[in-house]
N, C-alpha and C positions, 0 to 999 in steps of 0.2 A: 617488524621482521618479515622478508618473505617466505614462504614456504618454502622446501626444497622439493616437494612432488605436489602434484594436482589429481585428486579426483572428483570424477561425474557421477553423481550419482542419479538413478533412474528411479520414478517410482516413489516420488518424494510424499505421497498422499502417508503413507504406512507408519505407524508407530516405528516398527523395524529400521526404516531409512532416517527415522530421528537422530535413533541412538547409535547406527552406525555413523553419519555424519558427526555427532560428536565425538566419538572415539581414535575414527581421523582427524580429525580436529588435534585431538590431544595429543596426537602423534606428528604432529607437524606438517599435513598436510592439509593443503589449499583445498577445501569443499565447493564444490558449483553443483546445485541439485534440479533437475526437471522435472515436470510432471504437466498433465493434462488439463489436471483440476487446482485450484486453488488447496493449498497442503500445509500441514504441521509443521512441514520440517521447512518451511520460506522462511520463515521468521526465528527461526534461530540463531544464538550466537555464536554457532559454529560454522553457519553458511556466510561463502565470501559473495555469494549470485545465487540468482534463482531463476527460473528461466521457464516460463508456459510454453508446452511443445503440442503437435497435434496428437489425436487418438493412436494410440500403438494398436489398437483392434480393428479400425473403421480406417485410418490415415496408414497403413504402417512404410511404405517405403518413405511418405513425408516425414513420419516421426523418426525412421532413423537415418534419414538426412540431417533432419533438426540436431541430435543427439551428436551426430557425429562433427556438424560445423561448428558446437556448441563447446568438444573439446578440442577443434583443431584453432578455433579462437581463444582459448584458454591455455591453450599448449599442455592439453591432459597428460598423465600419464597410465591414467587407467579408467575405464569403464565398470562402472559395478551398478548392474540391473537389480532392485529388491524383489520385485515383485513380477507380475506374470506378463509383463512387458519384456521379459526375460525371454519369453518363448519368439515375439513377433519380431526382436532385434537376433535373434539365432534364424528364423524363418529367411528374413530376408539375406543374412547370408549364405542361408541354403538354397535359396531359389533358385530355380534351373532355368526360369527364364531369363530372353533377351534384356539387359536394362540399360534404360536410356537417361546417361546424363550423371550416374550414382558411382561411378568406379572408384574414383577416390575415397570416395565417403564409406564406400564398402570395404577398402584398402583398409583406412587407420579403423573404424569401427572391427576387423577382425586383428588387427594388431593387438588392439586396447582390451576389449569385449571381455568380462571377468565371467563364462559363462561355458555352457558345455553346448555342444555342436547341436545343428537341430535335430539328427535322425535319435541324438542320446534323452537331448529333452525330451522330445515323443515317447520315446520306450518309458522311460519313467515319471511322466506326467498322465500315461492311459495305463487306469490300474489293470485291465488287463493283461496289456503289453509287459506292464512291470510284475504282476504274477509270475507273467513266463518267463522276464529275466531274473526274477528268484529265484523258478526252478531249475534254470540254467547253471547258476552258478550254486545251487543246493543250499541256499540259507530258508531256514524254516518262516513258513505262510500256509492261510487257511486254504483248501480247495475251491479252488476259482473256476468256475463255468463262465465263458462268453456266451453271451446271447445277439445275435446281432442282426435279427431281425423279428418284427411283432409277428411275423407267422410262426419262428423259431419257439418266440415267446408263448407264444397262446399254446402251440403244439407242448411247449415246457409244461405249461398249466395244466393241462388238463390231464395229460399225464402223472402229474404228482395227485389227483386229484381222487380222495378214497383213500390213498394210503401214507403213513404215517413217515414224517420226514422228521429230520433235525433238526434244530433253530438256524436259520440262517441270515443273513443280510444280502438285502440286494441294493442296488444300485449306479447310477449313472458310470463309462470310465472315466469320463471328464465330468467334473465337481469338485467344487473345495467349502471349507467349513462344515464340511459335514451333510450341507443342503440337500433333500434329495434323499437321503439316504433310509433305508428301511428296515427295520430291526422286524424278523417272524419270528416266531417262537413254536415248538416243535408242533408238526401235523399243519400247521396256520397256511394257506393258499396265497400262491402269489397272485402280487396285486397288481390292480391293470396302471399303466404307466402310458406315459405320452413319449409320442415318436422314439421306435428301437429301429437303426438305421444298420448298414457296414458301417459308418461315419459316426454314427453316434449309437454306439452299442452299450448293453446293460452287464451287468456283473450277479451270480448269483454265489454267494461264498458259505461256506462251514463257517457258522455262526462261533467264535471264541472268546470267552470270558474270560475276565482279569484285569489288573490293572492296567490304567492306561496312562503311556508313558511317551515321549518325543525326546529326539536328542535334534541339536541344530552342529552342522559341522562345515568347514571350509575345506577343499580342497584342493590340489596342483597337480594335474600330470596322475591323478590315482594314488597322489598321497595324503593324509588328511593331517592340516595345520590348526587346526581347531577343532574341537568338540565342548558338547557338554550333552547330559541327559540331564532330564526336569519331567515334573509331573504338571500339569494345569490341573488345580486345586479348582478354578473356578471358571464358568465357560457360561457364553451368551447361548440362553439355549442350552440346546444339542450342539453345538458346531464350535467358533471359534473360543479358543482361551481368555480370559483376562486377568487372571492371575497365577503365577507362576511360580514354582518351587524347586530347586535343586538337587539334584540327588547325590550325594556325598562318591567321591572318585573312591574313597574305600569300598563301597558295597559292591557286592558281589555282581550285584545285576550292572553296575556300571563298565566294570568291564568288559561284559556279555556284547551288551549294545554297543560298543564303542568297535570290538572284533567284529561285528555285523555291518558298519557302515566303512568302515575299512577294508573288509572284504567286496561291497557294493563299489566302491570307490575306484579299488584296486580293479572290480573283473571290466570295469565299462572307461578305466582311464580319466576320470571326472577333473578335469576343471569347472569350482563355481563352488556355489551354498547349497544346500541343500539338506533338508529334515526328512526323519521318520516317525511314523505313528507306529507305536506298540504297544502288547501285550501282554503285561509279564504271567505267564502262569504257573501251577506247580509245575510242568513238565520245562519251564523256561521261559526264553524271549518269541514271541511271532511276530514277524512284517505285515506290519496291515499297508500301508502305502507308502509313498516317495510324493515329498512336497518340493522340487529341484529349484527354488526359491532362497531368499531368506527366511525367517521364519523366528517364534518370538522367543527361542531360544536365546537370543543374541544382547537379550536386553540386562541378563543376569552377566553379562560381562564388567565389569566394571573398569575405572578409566588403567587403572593397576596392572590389568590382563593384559593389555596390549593385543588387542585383536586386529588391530590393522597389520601389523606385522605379518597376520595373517594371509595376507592379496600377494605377501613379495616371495616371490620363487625361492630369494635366497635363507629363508625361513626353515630353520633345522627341527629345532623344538615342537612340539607340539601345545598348544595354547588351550589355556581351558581356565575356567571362569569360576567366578569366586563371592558374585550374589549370592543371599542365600534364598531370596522371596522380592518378586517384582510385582507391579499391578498395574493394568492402566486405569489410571482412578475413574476417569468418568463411565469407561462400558461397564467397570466393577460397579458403581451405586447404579447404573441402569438394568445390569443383568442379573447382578449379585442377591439380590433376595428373593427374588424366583427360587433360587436354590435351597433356601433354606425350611425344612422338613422339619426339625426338631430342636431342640434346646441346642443341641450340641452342633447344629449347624450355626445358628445365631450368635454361637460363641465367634466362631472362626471367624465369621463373616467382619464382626466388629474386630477379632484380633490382629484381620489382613486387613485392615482400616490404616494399621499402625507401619504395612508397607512400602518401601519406594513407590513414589507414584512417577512412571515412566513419563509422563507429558507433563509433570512438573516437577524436572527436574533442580535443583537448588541452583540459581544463577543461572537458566532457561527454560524457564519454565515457560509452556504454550499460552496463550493471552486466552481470556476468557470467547474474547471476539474472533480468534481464534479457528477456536474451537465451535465455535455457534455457525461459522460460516463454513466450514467443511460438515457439518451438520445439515446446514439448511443444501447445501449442494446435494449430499446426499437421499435427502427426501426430494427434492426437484427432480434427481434423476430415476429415482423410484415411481415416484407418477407418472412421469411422462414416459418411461418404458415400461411401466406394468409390473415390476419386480420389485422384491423385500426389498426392505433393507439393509441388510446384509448382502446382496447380491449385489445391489446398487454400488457398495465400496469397491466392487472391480467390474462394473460393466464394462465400462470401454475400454480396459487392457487385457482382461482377462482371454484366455485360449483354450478352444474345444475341439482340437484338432484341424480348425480351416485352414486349406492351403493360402499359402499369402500370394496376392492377385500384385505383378510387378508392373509398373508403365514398362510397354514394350514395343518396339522399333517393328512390329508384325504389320504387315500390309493388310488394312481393312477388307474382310468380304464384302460382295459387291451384290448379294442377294434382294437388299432391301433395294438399292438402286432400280435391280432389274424387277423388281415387283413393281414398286409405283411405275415404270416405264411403261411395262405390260398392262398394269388398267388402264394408263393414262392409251395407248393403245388399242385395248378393247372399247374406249370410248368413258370411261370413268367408270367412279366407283358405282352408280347406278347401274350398268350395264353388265358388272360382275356379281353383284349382288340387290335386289329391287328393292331392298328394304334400308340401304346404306346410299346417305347423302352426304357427299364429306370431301375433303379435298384432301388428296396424301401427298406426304414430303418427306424429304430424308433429313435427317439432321446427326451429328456426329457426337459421341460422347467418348472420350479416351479414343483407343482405338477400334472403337466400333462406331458401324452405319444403321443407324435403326429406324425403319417406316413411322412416320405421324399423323394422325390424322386431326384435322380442325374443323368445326362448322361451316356447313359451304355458306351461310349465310349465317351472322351472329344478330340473336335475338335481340331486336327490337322495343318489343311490349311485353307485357304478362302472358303468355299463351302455352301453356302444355296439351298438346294433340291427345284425345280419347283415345280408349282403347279404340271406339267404334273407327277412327279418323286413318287407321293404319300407321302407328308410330312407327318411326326408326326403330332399329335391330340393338337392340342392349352392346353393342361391341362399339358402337360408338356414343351412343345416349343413355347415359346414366340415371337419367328420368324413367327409361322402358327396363331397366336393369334392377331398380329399385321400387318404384309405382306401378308400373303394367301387367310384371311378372306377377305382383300382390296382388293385384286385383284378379288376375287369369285364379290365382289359387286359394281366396277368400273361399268359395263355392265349397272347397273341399273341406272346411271346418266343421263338424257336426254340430255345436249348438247354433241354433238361432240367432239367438241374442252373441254369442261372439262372430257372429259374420255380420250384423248389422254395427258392432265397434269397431271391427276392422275397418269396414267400408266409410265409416265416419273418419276413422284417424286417416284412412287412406284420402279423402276428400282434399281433408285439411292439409295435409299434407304435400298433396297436389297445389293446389293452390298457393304454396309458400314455396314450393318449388319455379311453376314459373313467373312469380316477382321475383326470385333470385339469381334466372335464366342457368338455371345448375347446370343446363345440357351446352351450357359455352363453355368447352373443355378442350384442350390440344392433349390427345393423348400418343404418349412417346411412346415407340416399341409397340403400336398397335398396326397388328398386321390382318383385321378386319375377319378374323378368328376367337374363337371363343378364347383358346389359351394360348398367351405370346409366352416365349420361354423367353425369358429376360437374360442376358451374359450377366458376366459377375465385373460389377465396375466399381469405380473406386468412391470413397465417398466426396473427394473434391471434383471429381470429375462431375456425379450429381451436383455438385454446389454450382459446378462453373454453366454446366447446359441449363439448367433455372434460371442462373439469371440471365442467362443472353434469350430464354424464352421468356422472362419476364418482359426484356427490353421488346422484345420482336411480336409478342402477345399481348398486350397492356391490360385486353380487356375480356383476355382468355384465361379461367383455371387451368392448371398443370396438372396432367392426372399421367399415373401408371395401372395398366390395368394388370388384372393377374399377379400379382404379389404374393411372393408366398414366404417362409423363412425357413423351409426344407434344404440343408445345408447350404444356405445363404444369409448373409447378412444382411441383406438388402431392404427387406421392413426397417429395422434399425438406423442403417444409413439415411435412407428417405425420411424419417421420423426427423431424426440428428438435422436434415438440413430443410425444418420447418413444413415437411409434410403431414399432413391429416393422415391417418388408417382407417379406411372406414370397413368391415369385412364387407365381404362383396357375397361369399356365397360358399359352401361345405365341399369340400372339394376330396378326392380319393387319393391316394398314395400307393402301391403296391410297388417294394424293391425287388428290383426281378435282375439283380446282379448277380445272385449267388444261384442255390438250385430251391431253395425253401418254397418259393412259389408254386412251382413242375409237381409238387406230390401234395397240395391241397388240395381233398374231394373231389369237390365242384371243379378243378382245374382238370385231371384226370378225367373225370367225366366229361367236360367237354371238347378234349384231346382226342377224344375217344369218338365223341360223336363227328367230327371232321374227320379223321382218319376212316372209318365205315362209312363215309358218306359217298357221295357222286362228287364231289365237288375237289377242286385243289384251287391252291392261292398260288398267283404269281405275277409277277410286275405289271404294271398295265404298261403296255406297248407304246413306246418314244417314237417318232418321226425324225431322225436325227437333222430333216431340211427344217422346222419348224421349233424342235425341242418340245413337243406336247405329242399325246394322242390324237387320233382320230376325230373326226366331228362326232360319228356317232357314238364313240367309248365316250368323251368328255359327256356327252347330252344323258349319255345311261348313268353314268355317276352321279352327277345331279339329278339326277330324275331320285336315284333309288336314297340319295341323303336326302332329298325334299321329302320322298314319303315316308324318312321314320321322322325326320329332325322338325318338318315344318308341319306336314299333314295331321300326324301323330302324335306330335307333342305340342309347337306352338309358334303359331306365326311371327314371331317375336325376336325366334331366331334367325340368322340371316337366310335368308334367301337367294343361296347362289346358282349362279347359271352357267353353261359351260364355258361362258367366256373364264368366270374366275376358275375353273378347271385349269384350264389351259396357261392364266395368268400365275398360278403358283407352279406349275409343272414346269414353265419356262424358265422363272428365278430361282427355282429351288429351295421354294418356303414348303411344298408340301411335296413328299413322293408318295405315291398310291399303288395301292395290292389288291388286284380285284380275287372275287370267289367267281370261280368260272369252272359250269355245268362241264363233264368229261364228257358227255354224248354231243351235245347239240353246240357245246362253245359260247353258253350264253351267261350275260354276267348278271349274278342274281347277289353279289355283297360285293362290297368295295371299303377301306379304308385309307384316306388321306391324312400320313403322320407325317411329322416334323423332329429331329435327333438336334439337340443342342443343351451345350452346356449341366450335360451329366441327367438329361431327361429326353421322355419321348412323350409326346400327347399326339394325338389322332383326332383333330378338330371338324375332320369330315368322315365321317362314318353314316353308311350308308348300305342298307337290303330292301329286295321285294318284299313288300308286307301284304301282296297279296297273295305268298304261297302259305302254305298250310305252317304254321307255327311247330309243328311235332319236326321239320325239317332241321331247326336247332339252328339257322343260321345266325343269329346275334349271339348263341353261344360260341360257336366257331370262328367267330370276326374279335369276340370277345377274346380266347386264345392265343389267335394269331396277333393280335398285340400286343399283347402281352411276351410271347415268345421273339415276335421283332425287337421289344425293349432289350430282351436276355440277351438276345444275338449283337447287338451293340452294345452290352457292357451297361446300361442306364437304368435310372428307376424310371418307372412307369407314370406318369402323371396321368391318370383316370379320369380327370373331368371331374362332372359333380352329374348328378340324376341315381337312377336306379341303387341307389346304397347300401341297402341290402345283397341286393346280388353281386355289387363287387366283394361287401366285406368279407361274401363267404369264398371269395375266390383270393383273400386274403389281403385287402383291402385295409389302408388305415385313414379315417378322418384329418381333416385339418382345414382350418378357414382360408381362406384366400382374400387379397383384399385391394382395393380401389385405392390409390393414395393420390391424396390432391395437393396443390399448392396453390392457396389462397392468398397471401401476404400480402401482395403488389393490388388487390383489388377493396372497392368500396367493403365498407361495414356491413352493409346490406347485402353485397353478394357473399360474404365471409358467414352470414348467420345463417343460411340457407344450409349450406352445408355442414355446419355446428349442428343444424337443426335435424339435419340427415341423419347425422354420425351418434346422434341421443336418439335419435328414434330406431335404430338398426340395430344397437347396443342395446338397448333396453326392452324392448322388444322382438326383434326379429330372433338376434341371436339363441336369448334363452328359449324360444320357438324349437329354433332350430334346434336346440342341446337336447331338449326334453323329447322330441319328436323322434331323436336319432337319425335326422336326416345328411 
């Protein structure tokens, strides 16, 4: 018999999408399910197709193209997202950009799409956000503080600090299973946390006790066709459920919850699935969050309930479910006896034994092979991206607020163009910098043009240059970035005997570097500066420029320098299409979008010390017949960034000369702000930044370091960059050096990192850099953590 309706379902990894797919199943519709990974719900007798689609987080306009020619080939009649795939298939039809080639696909995808709009997902997927649309619509939640950035934070801290607070929780907005999350207990000091951004801000809440309680419900248009509340009796962890309980439609608190997700429903107009966590107290129900998902409430449905009924507008009733206790057998024997404390825990544990077991179910049950193979996926992606395992179950779909990056009909900037024109002008790259031997090129990824540089000559024999020998500038040699810089800073170890192992490992080291010629690298997006701001590209777009640099490189590594994953996904993606991480080096952060920066100390006092100064900042003077300054302004720039960057710190870094002045002034890779004396007009500080893609870095920064230091100029150049950042809306990229003095000017750490692609070359040059990437990890890094550099 045919079906008379069709649905797609998304998200097929999920227990949830199992048991939904059978439940349409039973209700006579045709099941087709997608997913990214290999899933649970492929092999069921309730799926009519199955269908591997790309990353909904790393791919997403490909994954909801996939999705949508997936039901327009199937002649769907509905879309139903389970999981956080739900956000990246609303994202894209919120997208404000141009898109090329997708209108149709974006047509039936919003006809179908069983899901609420994206500006509605956002509000109730950032617990923030969803704080304040609780107290908009006055349903009772704990007091919610944003924090949303690490100066905000610290200035938080230390001000609770001495005096006695409440219990509270803090935690990430974007997070699920609980991960992340931090239980204090009254008077107890917040704790220090990694990256608090505007983008990724932290939550600090009134800690509330009681039981804890979800309901999962469907809704249409702000009406809700489904509910149920249930308790998770038993949880992996802290975080997700694995076994489930109901709570009878007679009690009192069911009620409660059911008028709270009806009134949600009702103020925000909800089409889709979606759960809440609560807690019931004496005073009542409290909102801890919004899961706008499916969620494992749905498993307690049985085939009886008719939940699919649910998805159809014409659905009068209200649907509600009639399990009384669900489990998914295997997280329960993995998770389930950690829990157990007492006699009386050991009871339950063996009496929820005697449960439904959701992935075996009677007459589909999931095959042992199964299940070992979305296992083993899930540990592979755990290693290779560095995360639990639990987090690994939604790396590539899950959502943290990133905007979704659309292909777009935008006419390429031509900046990179006009840079390699201009060295190639100036007479090459030796002639803008004395320490950079290298050939540049432009190559194209998506809708971007970005600078490459390659070996002007590719290594031959075994040979890595001494220090003594004058090596290339780390921006383009990776050998001087990782072995030079070490050796320059062995000296500064205080034992003995650990500068004599350094210097050994460093030997060795060397020497297995040039038999593996590691310094034969095309690096993309390298604009012969310390820090390239990378655009946000897509992750096929990285797959497609690899391999046509595979083809055109054979016998060249593929490197990115400057990596970083500060609201970018881009580590990730590179990783995803066979790149190495290797960290390159400790790098600063300071969000200078909002005002939190303007009234830290050291900031203030340096505001202060330019203001009372002699000095003012302002553009340094165009030519508009040339597009550059002057001979002499370009030759004083470089003069005064040679004597803090090369004089005073290290020849290692590049060596530019006013040719590359003038070479980025012309393409518009660098604009500069000199500090120029009010009496005599002489310029005694200069910095050369760069504004892209939601950051600003200043790769050429530069003062007289022969006037008297009590003058504060590196304070003041320090400021004014910082305040250029503000004034363009961006964070700050700080580089990496002096780290202490940024952190107090509110400064946050994070690695930055070289990513290579090896694949396409010999074994031998593949172990080189294996070799690198264990000795930087194992060494350098924890160096670097411990040192606080």
């Amino acid at each position: 018999m045919t079906p008379s309706r069709t649905v797609v379902l998304t998200g097929a990894r999920a227990p949830v999408a199992l048991d939904l797919a059978r439940r349409f199943a039973e209700a006579d519709w045709g099941v087709i399910v997608a997913d990214s990974e290999p899933n649970l719900t492929a092999r069921s007798r309730a799926v009519q197709r199955s269908y591997r689609v790309p990353s909904a987080r790393f791919r997403p306009a490909e994954f909801a193209r996939a999705v949508a020619g997936i039901a327009r080939r199937h002649q769907s009649d509905l879309i139903v997202p389970t999981c956080e795939e739900t956000f990246w298939l609303s994202a894209v039809l919120g997208s404000q950009h141009a898109v090329v080639g997708l209108e149709p696909d974006l047509t039936l995808l919003r006809d179908q799409l069983f899901a609420p709009a994206s500006d509605v997902l956002a509000r109730l997927h950032h617990k923030g956000e969803f704080a304040a649309l609780l107290g908009e619509l006055g349903l009772p939640h704990p007091r919610t503080e944003v924090i949303s950035s690490a100066i905000e934070w610290r200035r938080r801290r230390a001000a609770a600090s001495g005096r006695t607070s409440g219990a509270r929780v803090v935690k990430p907005a974007f997070s699920r299973f609980g991960t992340r999350t931090v239980m204090l207990a009254g008077g107890e000091p917040l704790p220090d946390v990694d990256r608090i951004t505007a983008d990724q801000p932290w939550l600090i809440q009134e800690r509330v006790t009681g039981r804890e309680l979800c309901t999962y419900a469907v809704a249409i248009a702000g009406r809700l066709t489904a509910f149920v509340l249930y308790e998770p009796v038993s949880r992996a962890g802290h975080g997700a459920g694995v076994v489930f309980e109901r709570i009878a439609e007679s009690s009192p608190v069911h009620g409660a919850a059911r008028s709270l997700a009806e009134a949600l429903a009702a103020g925000v107009g909800l089409t889709g699935q979606f759960g809440l966590d609560l807690l019931h107290t004496d005073a009542g129900l409290t909102i801890l969050e919004c899961n706008p998902r499916a969620t494992s409430g749905i498993h307690l449905f049985a085939p009886a309930d008719r939940i699919a009924e649910a998805f159809r507008p014409a659905t009068a009733e209200l649907i509600t479910a009639s399990r009384e206790v669900v489990r998914l057998g295997l997280p329960h024997l993995m998770y389930g006896p950690s829990g157990v404390r007492s006699v009386g825990d050991a009871a339950d544990f063996v009496r929820r034994l005697e449960a439904p077991d959701v992935l075996r179910e009677p007459g589909d049950r999931v095959a042992l092979p199964t299940l070992t193979r979305s296992l083993i996926v899930q540990l592979r992606t755990a290693r290779t991206a560095r995360v639990s395992l639990l987090d690994a179950s939604t790396h590539d779909i899950e959502w943290n607020g990133e905007p979704v990056r659309m292909p777009s009909a935008a006419f390429p900037p031509l900046w990179a163009d006009a840079f390699v024109d201009a060295v190639a002008r100036a007479g090459g790259t030796r002639a803008v910098a004395a320490n950079v031997d290298a050939e540049l090129s432009v190559v194209e990824i998506g809708d971007e043009r970005l600078p490459m540089t390659v070996p002007s000559s590719i290594s031959r024999r075994p040979s890595v240059r001494s220090a003594a020998s004058d090596p290339q500038s780390y921006v383009v040699s990776p050998v001087t970035h990782y072995l030079h810089y070490a050796r320059e800073e062995v000296g500064e170890l205080r034992s003995r005997a650990a500068r004599l192992a350094a210097r050994g490992l460093l030997r060795c080291l060397g020497a297995a570097l040039a038999r593996t010629h590691v310094d034969d690298v095309a690096f993309v997006g390298n604009a012969l500066v310390s820090t390239n701001l990378h655009p946000q590209v897509a992750e096929a777009e990285l797959a497609a420029l690899t391999a046509v640099l595979r083809s055109t490189h054979p016998h060249l590594a593929i490197g990115w320098r400057s990596v970083h994953g500060r609201g970018s996904l881009m580590p990730e993606m590179l990783r995803r299409c066979g790149y190495r991480l290797i960290p390159a080096r400790s790098v600063l952060f300071t969000d200078t979008r909002g005002a939190a920066w303007a009234h830290v100390r050291d900031t203030v006092r340096d505001r202060a010390v330019y203001e009372k100064s002699a000095y003012r900042a302002r553009p340094a003077v165009i030519d508009p017949a040339t597009g550059m300054s002057s001979l002499p302004v370009r030759e004083r720039i470089a003069q005064l960034y040679t004597q803090l960057y090369v004089d005073k710190y290290s020849r290692l870094n590049p060596r530019y000369s006013a040719a590359f002045i003038g070479a980025a002034q012309q393409s518009g890779l660098l604009e500069f702000t000199v500090l120029e004396h009010e009496v005599d007009a002489r310029i005694d500080g200069v910095f050369g930044f760069r504004v892209a893609d939601g950051f600003l870095a200043a790769p050429v920064l530069g003062y007289d370091t022969t006037l008297p230091q009590e003058l504060g100029l590196y304070r003041m150049l320090s400021y004014l960059v910082a305040r250029t950042a503000h004034e363009n809306g961006v964070q700050l990229h700080n580089s990496s050096g002096v780290a202490e003095f940024k952190r107090n000017r509110g400064a946050e750490s994070e690695f930055e990192y070289t990513a290579v692609y090896t694949g396409h070359l010999p074994w031998h040059r593949r172990a080189g850099w294996c070799l690198l990437e264990t000795v930087v990890r194992t060494v350098a890094v924890p160096l670097v953590l411990r040192e606080g550099l």
